[in-house]
N, C-alpha and C positions, 0 to 999 in steps of 0.2 A: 178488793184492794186490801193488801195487809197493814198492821198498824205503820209498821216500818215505811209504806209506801204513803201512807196519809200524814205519818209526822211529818219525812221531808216535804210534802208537798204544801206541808200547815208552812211552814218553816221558808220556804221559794216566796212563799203570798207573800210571808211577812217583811224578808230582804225587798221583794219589789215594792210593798206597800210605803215603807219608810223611804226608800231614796224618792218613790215619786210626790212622798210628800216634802222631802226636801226639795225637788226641782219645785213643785207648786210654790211653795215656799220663799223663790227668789221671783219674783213676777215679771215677764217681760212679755208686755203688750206691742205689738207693733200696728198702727204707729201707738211712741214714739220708735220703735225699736232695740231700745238697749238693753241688751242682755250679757253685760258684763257679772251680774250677780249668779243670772244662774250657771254662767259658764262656769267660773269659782268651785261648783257644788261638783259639777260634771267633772273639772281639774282635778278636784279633792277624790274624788270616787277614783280616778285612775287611778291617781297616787298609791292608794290605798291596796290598790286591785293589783297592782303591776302591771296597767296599762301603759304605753309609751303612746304618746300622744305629740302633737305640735299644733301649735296657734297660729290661727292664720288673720290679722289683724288688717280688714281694708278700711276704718273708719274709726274715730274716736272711741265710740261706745257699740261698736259692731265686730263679733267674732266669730269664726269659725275656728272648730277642732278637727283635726286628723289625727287619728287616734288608729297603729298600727295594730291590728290583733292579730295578725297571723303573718310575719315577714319574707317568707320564702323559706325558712331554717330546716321543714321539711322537704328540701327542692323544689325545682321549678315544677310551676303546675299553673291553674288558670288563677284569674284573677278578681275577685270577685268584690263588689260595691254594697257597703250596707248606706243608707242616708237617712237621716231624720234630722228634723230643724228644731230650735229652741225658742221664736218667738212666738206669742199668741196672738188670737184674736181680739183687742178691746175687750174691758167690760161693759154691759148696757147701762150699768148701777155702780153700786159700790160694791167693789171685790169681795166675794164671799170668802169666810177664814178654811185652807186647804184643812180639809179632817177627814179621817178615816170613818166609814160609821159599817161596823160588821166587816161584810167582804167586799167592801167599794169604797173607794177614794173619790172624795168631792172638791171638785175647786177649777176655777179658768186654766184650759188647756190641758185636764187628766185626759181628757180624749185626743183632743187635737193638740200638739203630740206627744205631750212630756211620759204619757203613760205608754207612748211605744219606744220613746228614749229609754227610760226605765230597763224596758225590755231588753233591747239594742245593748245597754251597756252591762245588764246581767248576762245574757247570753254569751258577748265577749271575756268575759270574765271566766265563763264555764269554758270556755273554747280554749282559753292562751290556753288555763290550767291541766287541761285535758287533750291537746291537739294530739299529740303524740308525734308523730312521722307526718302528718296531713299534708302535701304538698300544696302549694301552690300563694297566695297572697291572700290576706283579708281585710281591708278598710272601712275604717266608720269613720262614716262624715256626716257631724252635726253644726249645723251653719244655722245662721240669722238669715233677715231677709225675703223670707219665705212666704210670707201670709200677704205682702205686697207685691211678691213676685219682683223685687229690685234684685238691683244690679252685685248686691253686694255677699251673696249668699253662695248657695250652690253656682250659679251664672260666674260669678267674677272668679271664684274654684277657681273652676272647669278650665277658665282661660286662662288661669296661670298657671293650673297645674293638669296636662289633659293626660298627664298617666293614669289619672285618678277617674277617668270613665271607665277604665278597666275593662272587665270582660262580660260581666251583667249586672246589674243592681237588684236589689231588694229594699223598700221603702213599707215601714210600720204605719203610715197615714190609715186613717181611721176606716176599714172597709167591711170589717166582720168576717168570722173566722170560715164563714158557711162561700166567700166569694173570693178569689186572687181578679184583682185587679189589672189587665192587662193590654187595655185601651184609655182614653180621655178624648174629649170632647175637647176643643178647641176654643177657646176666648179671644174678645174684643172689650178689653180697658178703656174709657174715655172719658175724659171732662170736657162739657160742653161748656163755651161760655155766651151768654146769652145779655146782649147789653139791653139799655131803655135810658131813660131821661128823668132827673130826680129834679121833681116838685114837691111843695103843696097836695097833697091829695086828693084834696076837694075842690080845686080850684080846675078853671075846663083847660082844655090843653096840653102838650108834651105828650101826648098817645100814648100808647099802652103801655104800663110798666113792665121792667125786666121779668117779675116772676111770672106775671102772667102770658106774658111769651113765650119763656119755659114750661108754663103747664104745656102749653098749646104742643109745644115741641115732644114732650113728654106723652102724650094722650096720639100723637103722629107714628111716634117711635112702637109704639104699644100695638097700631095697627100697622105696621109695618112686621111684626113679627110672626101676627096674626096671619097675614096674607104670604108670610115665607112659609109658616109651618101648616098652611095648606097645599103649599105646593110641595110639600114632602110627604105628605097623606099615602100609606101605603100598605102594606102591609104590616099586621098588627105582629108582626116579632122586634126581640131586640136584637142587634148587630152579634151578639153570643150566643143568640136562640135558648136564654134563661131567663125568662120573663117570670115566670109564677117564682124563682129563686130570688131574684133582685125584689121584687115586690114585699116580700116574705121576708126579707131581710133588712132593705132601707125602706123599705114604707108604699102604700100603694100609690102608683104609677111612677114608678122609681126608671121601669122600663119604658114607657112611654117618654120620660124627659131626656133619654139620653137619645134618644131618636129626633128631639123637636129643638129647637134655638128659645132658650128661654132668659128672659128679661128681669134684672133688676135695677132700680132708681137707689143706689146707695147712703149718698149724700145730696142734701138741697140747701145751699148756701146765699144769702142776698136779703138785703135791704138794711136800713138802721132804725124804723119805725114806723109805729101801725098807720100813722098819718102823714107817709110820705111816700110817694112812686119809688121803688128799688133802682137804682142808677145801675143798676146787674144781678147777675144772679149765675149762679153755678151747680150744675148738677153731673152728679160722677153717675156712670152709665157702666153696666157688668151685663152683657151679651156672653151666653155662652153656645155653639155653634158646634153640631155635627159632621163628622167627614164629609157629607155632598153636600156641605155649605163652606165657601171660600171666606175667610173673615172680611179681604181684602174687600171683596165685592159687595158684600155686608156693611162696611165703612163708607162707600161709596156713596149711598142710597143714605143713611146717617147722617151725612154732611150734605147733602141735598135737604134735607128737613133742616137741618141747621142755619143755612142758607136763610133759609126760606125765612125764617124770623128773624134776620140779621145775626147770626150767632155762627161761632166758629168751633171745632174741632180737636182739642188737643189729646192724643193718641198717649195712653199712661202705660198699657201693654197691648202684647197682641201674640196668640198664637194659634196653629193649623190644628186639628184633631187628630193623635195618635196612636201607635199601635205596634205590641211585640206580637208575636206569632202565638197562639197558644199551646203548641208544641216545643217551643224555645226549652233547653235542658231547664234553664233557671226553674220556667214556669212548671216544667215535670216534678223536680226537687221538691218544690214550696209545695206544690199540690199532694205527692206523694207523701209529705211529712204533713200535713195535716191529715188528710185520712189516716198515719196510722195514729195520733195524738189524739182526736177526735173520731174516730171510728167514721165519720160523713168523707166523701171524698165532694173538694169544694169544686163551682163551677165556674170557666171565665167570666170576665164581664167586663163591662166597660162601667168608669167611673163616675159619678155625678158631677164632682168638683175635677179642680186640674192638681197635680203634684210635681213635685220637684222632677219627680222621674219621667214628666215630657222630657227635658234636658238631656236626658242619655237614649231615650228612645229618636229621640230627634238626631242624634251623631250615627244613628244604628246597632245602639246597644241594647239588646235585651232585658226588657226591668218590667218586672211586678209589684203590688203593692197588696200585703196582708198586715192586718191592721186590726183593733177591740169596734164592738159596738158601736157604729158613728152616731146610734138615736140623740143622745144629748150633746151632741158636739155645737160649741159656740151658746148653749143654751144657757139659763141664769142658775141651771142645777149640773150643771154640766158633770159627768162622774164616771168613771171605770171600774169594771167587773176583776179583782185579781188573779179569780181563777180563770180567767180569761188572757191575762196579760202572763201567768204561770205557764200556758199552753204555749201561746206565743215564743216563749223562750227556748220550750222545748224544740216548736217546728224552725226556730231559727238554725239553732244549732245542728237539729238533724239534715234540714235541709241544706245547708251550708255542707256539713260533713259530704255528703251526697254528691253535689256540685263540683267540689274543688276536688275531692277524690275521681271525679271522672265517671262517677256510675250511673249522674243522667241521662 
């Protein structure tokens, strides 16, 4: 590499490094949700950039941006979806201060997703300035709403503006550079509510209390997934037949869980003291479920155990397991510009978590997701690599170029 190729490249890190410590900078946990602060930062960078942008305001302290970058000015041509969200995951603690240390950004949300926003909105920036003749459309939408999967984000968009599922998407979520993301597994959201009888403690009588009903329920559910994901027992490949890739990259048995319905107990709420029976109790329930498992049927057998303890079922989300083709041009583009950015050509996969980009896959739009390092996402060191998120920009731009030009 010549000096001239490592300066700009010192010089990419550094523009990315600083806006993603500006987005870190403005904090938007959801819940509660509001990311009015970091919108401001994102507003401010267009401004600057010559980005044309419009607010899409469904909620007091909840925004979405559409932010045109490419408007047709090279003629008609296809149509093409970038998306990334702006809220984060909680902290478990007290939020660590966003800092740069070396060639890594640390802080809530450098991974999941301000450091692919980062990306998303360097890239556009490289794109107006350079499009030349490009034909066709290029949108970035960065929405709220995302980490809880509400109504108010990409979802509410979508329905009021469905030009904007366009012709494919592309989604920066956290998957590493070595995998294109081009399936999910499917979810079942739930709060269970689980009632009992508030006494005295120690005193006999009022039967069993709310939480220990809830364990009861809790420890039912447990074998319940147990005995689903023996009856999927099969063959040991995964659904993309990259099993040593995925393991290698999100961690071992990365491929095994996107084959199995696996279980977490998120929140456990109930009671007002140690010496008294809990009058209720509430546990939020995150089921995540493979294409040959139906959630619906899944919910079913859920609320049978629910039952069973006197407690009831209230459904927060719910969606199928989905899938673009991995031939789709999008998915050739994304894959073709990082092999030639990275010298590795990546492999499909299917995701661990879900993304916004079920949403356009579900309409029958074509959408992948390439994205930094997911190891510390949601973690209390949480951090992004920039010469990672450098690359990123590149295979945005190339593959985009690629795309909208027709030569997928």
């Amino acid at each position: 590499m010549t000096s001239t190729a490592t300066a700009a490249g010192a010089a990419l890190q550094d523009e990315i490094g600083a806006l993603v410590l500006d987005l870190l900078g403005a904090p938007s946990p959801n819940p509660p949700g509001d990311v009015r602060d970091v919108t401001g930062v994102v507003t401010g960078y267009c401004d600057r950039a010559g980005l044309p942008y419009r607010l899409d305001r469904p909620a007091a302290r909840r925004r979405n941006i559409v932010v045109d970058v490419l408007d047709g000015a090279g003629g008609p041509g296809r149509h093409l979806v970038w998306n990334g969200h702006l809220d984060t995951f909680p902290a478990s603690g007290p939020p660590s201060r966003p800092r740069r240390v070396g060639t890594r950004v640390h802080g809530r949300g450098a991974v999941d997703m301000k450091g692919g926003v980062a990306a998303f909105l360097t890239a556009a920036r490289r794109l107006r300035d350079g499009a030349g003749d490009l034909p066709g459309r290029l949108s970035l939408l960065l929405v709220c709403d995302e980490e809880t999967f509400g109504p108010m984000g990409s979802r509410g968009l979508l329905e009021r503006r469905p030009d904007l599922l366009g012709d494919a998407l592309v989604s920066t979520e956290p998957s590493s550079l070595g995998l294109v993301r081009v399936a999910e597994r499917g979810f079942l959201w739930l709060m269970v509510h689980v009632p009992g009888h508030s006494m005295h403690a120690a005193y006999p009588g009022g039967g069993e209390g709310a939480i220990l009903r809830a364990a009861r329920f809790a420890r039912r559910v447990a074998d319940l997934v147990a005995e689903v994901n023996r009856g999927l027992a099969g063959p040991h490949r995964s659904p993309t037949g990259h099993d040593e890739a995925m393991d290698r990259l999100l961690g071992e048995g990365a491929s095994r869980i996107v084959r199995e319905v696996s279980l977490n107990l998120g929140t456990v709420r109930g009671g007002l003291a140690v010496n008294m029976r809990p009058a209720d109790c509430r546990l939020s329930v995150d089921l995540r479920v493979p294409a040959e498992v139906d959630p619906r049927e899944l919910l079913g057998r859920v609320e049978e155990l629910a039952r069973e303890v006197g407690g009831r079922v209230e459904i927060l989300g719910q969606g199928r397991a989905n899938r673009t083709d991995a031939d789709a041009d999008i998915v050739t583009a994304v894959t073709e510009a990082v092999a030639r950015r990275t010298g590795r050509r990546p492999v499909p996969s299917t995701g661990i978590g879900c993304t916004d980009a079920r949403l356009w896959r579900q309409a029958g739009i074509p959408a992948c997701v390439i994205g930094p390092d997911p190891t510390t996402m949601g973690t209390d060191d949480e951090h992004v690599e920039l010469a990672e998120l450098a690359a990123l920009v590149d295979i945005l731009c190339d593959s985009a170029r690629q795309y909208l030009s027709g030569e997928a």
